[in-house]
TORKOL-4160 file (C-alpha; in steps of 0.2 Angstrom, whole numbers, padded with zeros to 4 digits, m for minus):
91
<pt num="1" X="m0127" Y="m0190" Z="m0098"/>
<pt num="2" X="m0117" Y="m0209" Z="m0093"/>
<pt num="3" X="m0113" Y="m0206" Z="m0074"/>
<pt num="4" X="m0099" Y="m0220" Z="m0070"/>
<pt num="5" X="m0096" Y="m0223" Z="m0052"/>
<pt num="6" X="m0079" Y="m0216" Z="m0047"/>
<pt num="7" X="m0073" Y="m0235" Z="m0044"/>
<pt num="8" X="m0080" Y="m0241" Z="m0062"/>
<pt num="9" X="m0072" Y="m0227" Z="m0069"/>
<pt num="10" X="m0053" Y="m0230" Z="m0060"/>
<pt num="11" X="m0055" Y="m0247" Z="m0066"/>
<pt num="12" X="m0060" Y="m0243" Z="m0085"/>
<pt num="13" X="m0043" Y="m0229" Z="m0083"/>
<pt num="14" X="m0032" Y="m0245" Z="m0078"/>
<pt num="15" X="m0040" Y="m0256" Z="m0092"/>
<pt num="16" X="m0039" Y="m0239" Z="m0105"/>
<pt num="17" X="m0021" Y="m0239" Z="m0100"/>
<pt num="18" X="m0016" Y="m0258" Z="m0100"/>
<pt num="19" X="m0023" Y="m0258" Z="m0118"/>
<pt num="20" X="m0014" Y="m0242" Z="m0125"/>
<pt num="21" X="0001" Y="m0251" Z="m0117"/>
<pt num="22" X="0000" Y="m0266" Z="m0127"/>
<pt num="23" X="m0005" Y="m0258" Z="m0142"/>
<pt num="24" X="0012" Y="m0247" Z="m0143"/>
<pt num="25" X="0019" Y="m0262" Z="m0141"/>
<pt num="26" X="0011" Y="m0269" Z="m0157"/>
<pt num="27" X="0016" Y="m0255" Z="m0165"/>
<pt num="28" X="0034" Y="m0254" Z="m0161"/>
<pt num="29" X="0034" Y="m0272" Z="m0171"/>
<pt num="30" X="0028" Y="m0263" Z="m0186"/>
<pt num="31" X="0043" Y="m0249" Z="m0189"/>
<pt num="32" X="0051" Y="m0253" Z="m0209"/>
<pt num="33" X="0055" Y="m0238" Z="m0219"/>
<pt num="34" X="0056" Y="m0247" Z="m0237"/>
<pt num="35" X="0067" Y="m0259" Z="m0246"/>
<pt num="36" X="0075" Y="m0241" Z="m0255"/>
<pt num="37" X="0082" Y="m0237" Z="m0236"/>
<pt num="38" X="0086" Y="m0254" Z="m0229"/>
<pt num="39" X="0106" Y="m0258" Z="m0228"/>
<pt num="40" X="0107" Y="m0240" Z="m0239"/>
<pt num="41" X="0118" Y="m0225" Z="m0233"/>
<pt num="42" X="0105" Y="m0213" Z="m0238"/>
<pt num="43" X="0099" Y="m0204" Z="m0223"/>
<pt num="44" X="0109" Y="m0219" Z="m0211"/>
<pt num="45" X="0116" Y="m0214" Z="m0195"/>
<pt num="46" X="0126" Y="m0231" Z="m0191"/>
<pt num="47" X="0135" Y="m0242" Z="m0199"/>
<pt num="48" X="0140" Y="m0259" Z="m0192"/>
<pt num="49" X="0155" Y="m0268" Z="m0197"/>
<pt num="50" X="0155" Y="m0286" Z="m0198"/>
<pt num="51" X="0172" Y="m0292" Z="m0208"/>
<pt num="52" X="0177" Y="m0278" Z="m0214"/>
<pt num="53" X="0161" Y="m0277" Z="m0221"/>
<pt num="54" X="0148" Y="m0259" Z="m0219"/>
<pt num="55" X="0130" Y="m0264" Z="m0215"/>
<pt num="56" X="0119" Y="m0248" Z="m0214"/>
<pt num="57" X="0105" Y="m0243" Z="m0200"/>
<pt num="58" X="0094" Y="m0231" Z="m0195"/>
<pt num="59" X="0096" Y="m0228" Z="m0175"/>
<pt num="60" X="0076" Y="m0224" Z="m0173"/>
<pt num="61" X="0071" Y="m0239" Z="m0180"/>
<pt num="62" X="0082" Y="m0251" Z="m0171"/>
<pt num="63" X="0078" Y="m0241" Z="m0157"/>
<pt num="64" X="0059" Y="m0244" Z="m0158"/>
<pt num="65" X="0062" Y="m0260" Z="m0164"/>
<pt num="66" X="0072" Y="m0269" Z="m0150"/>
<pt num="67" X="0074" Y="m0267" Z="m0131"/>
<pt num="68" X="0094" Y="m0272" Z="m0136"/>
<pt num="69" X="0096" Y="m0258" Z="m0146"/>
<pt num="70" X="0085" Y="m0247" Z="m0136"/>
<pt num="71" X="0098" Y="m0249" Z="m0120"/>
<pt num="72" X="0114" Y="m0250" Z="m0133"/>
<pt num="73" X="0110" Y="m0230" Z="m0140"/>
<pt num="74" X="0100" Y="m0224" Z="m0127"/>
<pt num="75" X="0111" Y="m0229" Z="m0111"/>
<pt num="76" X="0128" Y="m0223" Z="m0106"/>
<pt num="77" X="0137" Y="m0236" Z="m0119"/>
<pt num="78" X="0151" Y="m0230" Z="m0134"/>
<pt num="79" X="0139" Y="m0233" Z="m0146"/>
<pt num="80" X="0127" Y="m0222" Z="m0142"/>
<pt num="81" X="0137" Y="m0208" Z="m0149"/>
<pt num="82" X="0148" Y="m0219" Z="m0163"/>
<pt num="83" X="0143" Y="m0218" Z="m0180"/>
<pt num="84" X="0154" Y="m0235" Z="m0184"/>
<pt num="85" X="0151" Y="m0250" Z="m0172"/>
<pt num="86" X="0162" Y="m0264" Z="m0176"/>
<pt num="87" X="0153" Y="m0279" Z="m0174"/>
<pt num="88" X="0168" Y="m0293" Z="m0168"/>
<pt num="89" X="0170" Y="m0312" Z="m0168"/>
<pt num="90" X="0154" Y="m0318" Z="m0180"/>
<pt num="91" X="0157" Y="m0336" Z="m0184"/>
């Protein structure tokens, strides 16, 4: 049986942690459904529009994908509920 001091094993907790942290992080980078579902209304729940034009998401993976879209549909902002977003001014 492995006895670890009660301060060894607070420290191996914090260093436990700090690596699950960063590794969610990795794999936050890594959310792609498919070229079949990418700009593809199957199963989207947004659509952007840029001039006129309707560019096709999925909410989950542009919220596990960007800090931006995380605080856009998971804050108190319109989008959060819209299922267009007009996207204006793009030069």
């Amino acid at each position: 049986m492995l006895v670890i001091p009660a301060v060894g094993m607070e420290t191996m907790l914090t260093s436990i942690c700090g690596l699950l942290v960063e590794l969610s992080r990795l794999v936050t980078l890594l959310v792609y459904l498919g070229e079949q579902y990418v700009n593809n209304s199957t199963l989207s729940d947004v659509t952007f529009l840029v001039e006129g034009k309707g560019f096709y998401a999925h909410r989950i993976c542009l919220l596990a994908s960007s800090d931006a879209f995380r605080i856009m549909f998971d804050g108190g902002y319109r989008e959060r509920d819209a299922k267009d977003i007009e996207i204006p001014n793009i030069p």
